[in-house]
KOLPA-118229 format. One line per 2 residues: their letters; for each residue x, y, z of N, C-alpha, C. Coordinates in Angstrom, 3 decimals, padded with zeros to 6 digits. Layout:
<sites>
A	X,Y,Z,X,Y,Z,X,Y,Z ~ ...
</sites>
This chain:
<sites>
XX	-087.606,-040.636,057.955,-086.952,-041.925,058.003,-088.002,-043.011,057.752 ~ -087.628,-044.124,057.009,-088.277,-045.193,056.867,-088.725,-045.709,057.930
XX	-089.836,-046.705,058.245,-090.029,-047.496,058.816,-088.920,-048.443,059.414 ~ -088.396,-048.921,060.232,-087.450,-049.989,061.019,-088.318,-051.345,060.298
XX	-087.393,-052.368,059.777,-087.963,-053.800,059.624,-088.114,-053.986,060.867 ~ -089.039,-055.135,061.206,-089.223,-055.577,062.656,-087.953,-056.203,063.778
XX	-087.102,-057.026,062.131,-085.812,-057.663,063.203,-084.759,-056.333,063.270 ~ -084.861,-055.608,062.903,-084.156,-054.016,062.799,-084.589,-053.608,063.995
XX	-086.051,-053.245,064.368,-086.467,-052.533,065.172,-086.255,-053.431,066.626 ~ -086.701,-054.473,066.457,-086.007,-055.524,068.296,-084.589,-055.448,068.187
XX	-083.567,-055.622,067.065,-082.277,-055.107,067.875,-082.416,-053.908,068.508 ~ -082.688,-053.005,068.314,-082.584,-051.760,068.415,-083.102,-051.427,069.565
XX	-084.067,-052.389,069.737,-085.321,-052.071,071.157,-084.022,-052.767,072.016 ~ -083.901,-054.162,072.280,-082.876,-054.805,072.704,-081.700,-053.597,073.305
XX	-080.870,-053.301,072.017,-079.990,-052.489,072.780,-079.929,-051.389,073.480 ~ -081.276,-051.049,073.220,-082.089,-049.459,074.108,-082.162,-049.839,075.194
XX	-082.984,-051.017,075.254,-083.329,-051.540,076.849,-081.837,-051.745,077.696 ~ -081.110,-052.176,076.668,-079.519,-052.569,077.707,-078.724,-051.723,078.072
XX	-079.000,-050.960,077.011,-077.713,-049.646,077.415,-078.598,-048.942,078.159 ~ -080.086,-048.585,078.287,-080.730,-047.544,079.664,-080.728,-048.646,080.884
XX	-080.685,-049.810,080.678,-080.359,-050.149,082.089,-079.249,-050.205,082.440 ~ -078.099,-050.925,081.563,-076.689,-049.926,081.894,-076.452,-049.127,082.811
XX	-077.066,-047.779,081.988,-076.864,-046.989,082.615,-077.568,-046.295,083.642 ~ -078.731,-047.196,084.076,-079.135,-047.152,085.357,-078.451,-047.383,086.149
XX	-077.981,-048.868,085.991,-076.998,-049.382,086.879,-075.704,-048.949,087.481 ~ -075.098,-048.039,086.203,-074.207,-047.574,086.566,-074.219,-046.168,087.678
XX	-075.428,-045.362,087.124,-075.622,-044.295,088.446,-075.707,-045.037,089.531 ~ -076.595,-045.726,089.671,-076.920,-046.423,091.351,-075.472,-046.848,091.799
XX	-074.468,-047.443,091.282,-072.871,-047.545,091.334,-072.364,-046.208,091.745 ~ -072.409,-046.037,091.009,-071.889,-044.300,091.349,-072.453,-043.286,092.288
XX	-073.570,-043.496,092.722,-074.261,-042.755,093.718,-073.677,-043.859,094.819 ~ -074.104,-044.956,095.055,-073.077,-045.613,096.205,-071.977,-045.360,096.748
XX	-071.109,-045.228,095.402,-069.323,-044.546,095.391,-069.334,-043.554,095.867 ~ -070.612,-042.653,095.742,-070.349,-041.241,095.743,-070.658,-041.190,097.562
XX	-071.894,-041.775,098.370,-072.250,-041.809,099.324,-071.552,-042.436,100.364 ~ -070.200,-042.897,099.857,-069.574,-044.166,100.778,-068.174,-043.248,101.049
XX	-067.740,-042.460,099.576,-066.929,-041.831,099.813,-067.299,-040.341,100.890 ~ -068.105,-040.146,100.762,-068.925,-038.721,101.177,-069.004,-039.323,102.885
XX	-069.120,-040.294,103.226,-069.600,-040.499,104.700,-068.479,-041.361,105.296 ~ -067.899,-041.973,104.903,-066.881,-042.799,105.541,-065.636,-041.981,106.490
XX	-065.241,-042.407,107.332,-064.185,-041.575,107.960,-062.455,-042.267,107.691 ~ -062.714,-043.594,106.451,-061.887,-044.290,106.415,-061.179,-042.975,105.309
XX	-059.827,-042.410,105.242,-059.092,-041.600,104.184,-058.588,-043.071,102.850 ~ -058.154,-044.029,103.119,-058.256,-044.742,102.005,-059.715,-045.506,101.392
XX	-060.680,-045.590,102.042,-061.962,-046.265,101.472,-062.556,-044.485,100.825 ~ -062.395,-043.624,101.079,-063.064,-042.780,100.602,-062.357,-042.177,099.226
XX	-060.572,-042.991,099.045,-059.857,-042.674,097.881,-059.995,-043.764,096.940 ~ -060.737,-045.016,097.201,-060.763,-046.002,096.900,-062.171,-045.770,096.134
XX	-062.874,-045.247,096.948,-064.737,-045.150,096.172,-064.344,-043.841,095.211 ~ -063.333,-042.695,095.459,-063.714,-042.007,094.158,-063.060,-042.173,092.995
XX	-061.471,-042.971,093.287,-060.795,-043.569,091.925,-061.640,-045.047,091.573 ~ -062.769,-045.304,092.028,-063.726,-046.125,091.121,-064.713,-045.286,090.512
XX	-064.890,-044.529,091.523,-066.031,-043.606,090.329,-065.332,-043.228,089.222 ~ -064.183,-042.442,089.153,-063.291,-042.298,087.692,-063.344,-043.190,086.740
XX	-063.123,-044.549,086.992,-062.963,-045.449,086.307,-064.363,-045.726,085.526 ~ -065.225,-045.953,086.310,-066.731,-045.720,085.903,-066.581,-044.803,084.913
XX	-067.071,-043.733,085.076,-066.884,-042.214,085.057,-066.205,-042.186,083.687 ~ -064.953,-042.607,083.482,-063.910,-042.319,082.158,-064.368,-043.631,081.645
XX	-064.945,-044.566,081.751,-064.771,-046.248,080.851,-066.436,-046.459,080.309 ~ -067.703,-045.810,081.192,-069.002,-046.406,081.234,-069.993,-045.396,080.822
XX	-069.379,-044.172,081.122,-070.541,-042.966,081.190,-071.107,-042.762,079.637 ~ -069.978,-042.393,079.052,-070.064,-041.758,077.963,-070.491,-042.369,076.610
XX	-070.091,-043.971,076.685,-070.892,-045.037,075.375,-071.895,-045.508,075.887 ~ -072.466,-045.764,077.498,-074.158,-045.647,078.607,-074.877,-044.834,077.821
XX	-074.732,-043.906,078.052,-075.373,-042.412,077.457,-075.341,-042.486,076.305 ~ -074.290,-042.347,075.336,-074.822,-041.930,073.742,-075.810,-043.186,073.341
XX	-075.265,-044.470,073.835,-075.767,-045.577,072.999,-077.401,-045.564,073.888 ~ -077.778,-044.820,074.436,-078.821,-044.901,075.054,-080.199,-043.962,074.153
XX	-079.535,-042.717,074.058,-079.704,-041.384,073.604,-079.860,-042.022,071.969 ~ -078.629,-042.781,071.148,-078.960,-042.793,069.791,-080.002,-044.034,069.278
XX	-079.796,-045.210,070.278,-081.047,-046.509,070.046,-082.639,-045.747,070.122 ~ -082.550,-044.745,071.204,-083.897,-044.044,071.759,-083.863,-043.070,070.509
XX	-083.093,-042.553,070.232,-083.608,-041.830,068.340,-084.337,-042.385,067.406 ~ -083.032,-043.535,066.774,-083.640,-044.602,065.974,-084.860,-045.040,066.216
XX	-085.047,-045.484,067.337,-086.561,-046.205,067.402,-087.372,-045.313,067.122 ~ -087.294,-043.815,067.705,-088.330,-042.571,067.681,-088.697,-042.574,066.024
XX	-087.428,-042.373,065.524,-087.813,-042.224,064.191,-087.857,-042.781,062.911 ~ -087.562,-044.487,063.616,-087.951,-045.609,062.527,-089.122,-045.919,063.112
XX	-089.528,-045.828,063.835,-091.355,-046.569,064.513,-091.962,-045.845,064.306 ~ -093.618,-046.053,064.666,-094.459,-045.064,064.008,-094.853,-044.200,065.410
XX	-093.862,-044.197,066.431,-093.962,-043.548,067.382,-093.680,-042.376,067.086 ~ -092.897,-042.037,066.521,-091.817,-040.526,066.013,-091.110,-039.632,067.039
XX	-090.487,-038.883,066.616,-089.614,-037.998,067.755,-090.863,-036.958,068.308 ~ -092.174,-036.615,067.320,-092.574,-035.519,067.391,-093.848,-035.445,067.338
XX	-094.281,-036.821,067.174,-095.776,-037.450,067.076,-096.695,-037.661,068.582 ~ -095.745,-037.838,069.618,-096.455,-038.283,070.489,-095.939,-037.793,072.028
XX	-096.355,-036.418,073.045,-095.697,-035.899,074.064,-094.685,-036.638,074.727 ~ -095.048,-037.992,075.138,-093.849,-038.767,076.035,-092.740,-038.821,075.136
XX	-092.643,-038.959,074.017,-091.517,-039.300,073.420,-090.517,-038.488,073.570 ~ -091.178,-037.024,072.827,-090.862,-035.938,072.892,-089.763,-035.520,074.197
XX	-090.588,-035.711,075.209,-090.216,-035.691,077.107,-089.520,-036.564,076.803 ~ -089.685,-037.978,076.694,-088.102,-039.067,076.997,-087.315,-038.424,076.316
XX	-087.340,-038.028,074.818,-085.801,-037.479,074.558,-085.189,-035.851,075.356 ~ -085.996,-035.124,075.231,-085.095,-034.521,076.243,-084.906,-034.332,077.537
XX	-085.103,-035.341,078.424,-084.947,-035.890,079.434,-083.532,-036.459,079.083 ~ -083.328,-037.426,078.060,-082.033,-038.236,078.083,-081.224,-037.320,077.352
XX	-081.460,-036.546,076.474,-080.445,-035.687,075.822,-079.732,-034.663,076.849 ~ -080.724,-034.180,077.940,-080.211,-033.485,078.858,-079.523,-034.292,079.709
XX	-080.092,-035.266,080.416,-079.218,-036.107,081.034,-077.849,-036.475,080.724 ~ -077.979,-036.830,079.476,-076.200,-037.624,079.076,-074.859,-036.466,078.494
XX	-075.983,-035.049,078.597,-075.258,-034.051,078.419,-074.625,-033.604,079.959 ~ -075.534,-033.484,080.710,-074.941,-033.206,082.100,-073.726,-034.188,082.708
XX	-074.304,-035.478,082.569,-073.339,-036.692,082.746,-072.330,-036.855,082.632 ~ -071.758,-036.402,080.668,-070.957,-036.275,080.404,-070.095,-034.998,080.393
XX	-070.417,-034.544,080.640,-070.047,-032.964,080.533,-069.862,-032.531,082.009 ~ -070.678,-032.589,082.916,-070.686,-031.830,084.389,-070.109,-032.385,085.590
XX	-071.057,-033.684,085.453,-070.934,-034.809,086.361,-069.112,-035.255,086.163 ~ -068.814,-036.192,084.806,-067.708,-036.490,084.748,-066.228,-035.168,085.110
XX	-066.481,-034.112,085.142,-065.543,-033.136,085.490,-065.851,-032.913,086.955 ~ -066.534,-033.398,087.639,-066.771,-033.325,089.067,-065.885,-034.940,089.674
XX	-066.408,-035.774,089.086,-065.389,-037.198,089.501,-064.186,-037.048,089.326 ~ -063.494,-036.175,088.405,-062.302,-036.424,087.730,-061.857,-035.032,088.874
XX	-062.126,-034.190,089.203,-062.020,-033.396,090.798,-061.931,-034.060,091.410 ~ -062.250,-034.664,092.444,-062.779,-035.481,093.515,-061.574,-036.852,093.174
XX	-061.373,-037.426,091.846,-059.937,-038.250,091.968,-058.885,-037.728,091.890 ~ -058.650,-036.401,091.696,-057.235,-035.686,091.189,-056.818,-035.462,092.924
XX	-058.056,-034.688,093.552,-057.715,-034.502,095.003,-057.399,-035.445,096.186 ~ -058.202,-036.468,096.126,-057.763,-037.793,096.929,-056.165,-038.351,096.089
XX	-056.207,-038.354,094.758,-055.354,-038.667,094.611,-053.579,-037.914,095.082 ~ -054.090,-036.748,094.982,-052.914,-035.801,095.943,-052.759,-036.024,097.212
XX	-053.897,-036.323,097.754,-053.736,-036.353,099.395,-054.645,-035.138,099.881 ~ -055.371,-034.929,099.571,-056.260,-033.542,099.520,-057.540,-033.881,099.761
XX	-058.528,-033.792,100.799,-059.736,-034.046,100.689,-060.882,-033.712,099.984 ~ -061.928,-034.289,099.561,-063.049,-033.592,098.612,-063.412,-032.584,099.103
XX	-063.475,-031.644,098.663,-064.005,-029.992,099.002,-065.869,-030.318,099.530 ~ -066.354,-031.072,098.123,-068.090,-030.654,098.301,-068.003,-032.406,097.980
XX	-068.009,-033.378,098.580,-068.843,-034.721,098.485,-070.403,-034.956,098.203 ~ -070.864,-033.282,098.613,-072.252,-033.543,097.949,-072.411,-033.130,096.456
XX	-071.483,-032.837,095.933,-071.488,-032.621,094.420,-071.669,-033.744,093.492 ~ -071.086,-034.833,094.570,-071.092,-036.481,093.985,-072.088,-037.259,094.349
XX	-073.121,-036.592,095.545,-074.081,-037.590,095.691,-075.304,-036.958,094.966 ~ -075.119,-035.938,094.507,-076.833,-035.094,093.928,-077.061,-035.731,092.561
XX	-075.780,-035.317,091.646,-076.212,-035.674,090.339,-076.992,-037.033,090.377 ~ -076.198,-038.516,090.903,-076.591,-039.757,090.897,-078.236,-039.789,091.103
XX	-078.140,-039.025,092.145,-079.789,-039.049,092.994,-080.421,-038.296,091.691 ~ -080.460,-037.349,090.980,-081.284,-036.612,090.061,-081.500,-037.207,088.923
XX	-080.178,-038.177,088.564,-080.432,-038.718,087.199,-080.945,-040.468,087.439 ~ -080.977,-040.424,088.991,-081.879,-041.904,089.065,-083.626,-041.549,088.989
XX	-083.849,-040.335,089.336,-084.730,-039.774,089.078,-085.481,-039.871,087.710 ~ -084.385,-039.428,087.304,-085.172,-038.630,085.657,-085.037,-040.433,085.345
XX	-083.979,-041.408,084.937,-084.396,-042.715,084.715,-085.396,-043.101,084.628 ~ -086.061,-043.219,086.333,-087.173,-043.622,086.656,-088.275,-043.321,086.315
XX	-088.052,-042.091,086.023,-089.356,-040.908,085.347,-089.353,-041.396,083.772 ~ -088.241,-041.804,083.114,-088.187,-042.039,081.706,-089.014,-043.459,082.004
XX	-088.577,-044.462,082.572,-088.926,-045.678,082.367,-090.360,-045.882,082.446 ~ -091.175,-045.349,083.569,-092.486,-044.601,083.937,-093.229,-044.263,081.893
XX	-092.782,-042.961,081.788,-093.703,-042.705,080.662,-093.384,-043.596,079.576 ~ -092.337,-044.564,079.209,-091.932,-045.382,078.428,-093.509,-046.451,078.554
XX	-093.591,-046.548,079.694,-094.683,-048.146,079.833,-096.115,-047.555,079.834 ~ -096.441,-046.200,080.383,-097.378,-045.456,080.545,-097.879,-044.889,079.287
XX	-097.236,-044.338,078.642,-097.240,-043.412,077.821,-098.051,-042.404,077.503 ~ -098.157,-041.316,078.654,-099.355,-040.462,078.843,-099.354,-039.508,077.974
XX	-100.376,-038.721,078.017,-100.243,-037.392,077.663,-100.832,-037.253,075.977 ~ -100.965,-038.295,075.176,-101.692,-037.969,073.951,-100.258,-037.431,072.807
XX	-101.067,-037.649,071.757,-100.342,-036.627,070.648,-099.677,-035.279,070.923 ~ -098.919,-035.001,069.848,-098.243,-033.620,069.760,-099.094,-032.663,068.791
XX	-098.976,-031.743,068.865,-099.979,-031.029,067.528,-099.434,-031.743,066.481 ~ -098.166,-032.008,065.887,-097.823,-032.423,064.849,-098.180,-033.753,064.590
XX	-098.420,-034.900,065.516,-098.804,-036.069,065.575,-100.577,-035.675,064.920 ~ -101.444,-034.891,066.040,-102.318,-034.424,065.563,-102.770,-034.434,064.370
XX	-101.826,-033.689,063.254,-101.828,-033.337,062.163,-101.580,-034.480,060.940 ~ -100.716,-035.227,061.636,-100.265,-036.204,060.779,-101.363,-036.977,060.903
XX	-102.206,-037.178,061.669,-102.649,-038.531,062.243,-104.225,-037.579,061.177 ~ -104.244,-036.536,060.845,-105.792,-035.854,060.360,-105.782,-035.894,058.640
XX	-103.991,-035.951,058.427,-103.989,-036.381,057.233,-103.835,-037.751,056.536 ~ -103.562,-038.974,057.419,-103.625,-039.649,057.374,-105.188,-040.374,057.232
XX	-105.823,-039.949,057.979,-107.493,-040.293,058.080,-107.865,-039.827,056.604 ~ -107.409,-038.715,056.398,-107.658,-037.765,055.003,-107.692,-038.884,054.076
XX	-105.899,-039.452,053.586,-105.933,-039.789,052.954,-106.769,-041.191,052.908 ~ -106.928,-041.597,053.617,-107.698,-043.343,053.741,-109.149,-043.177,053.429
XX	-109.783,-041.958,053.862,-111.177,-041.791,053.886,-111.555,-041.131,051.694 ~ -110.040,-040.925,051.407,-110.455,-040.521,049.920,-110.497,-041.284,049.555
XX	-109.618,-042.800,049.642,-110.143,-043.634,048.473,-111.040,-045.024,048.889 ~ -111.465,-044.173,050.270,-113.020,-045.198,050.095,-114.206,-044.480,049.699
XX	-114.185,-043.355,049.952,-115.448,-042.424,049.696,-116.049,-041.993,050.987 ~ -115.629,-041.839,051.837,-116.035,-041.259,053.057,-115.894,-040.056,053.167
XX	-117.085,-038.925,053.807,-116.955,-037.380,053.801,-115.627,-037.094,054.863 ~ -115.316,-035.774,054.524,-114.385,-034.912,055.255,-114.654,-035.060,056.748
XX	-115.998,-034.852,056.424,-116.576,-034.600,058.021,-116.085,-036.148,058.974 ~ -116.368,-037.106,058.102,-116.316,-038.271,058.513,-114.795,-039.073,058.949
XX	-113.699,-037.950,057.971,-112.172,-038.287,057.846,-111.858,-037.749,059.111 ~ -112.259,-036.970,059.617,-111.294,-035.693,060.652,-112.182,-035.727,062.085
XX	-112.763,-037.030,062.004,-113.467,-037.280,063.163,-112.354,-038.292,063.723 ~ -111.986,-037.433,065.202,-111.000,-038.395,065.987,-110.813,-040.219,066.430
XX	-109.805,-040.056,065.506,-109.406,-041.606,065.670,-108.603,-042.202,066.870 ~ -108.717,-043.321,067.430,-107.670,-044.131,068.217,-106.744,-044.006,067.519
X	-105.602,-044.322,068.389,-103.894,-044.213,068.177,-103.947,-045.898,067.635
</sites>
């Protein structure tokens, strides 16, 4: 993929940043819902916190997540960061690819339980089914947002590689030895 123009690449950053805080926001919502319904002894406040988590759940989860997951592509692979150039990246995406897969997929069929049964008149079987995910994927968030600002860990072999042919090519058309090309550069 090409390079991102710069006003290309700040929308893009822009809507990355909004939709992962989004959908920060929205777990910490939902882990609330999930903890209020899970502990309360009220039978309508605890039918009340999980037909909001649904609503969440069916209206927020699923465009949170992709639009999170596809801005965090784009940038990977219009910037000169790449999907494959540099370990954190690598780790943020499948951190969020796993995440918005569980989310959408695991998590949301656990809320949509948990409202079908209150909604019968039936109590939640496992309320801790609704407070773990929230807690794990505020986790991994936090852990994403972390190596986002940090960005530890160095190159990928393939970054490596790119980054040895790159020296390659710059050092041929000044006249600089091999030896001199493939001597490790700053990022």
């Amino acid at each position: 993929m090409t390079q991102l123009s710069r006003p290309a690449r700040r929308g893009f950053l822009i809507a990355h940043v909004v939709a992962s805080v989004g959908w920060l926001g929205l777990t910490l919502c939902l882990l609330v819902l999930a903890a209020t319904g899970a502990t309360t002894d009220s039978a309508p406040t605890a039918e009340a916190a999980y037909r909001a988590m649904k609503i969440f759940g069916d209206w927020l989860l699923a465009p949170l997540a992709v639009t999170t997951l596809v801005t965090g592509l784009v940038l990977s692979l219009g910037t000169v960061w790449g999907l494959a150039r540099h370990r954190w990246v690598l780790v943020k995406f499948w951190i969020t690819l796993g995440a918005a897969i569980a989310s959408m997929l695991a998590f949301r069929t656990t809320i949509n339980e948990a409202a079908a049964a209150v909604a019968a008149g039936d109590p939640v079987t496992d309320p801790a089914a609704l407070v773990a995910p929230p807690i794990v994927s505020l986790s991994l968030y936090l852990f994403n947002t972390a190596i986002s600002y940090l960005k530890p860990w160095g190159l990928t072999r393939r970054g490596r590689r790119l980054r040895a042919a790159r020296v390659v090519r710059k050092s041929a058309g000044s006249g600089k030895t091999l030896a001199a090309a493939t001597h490790r550069q700053p990022v």
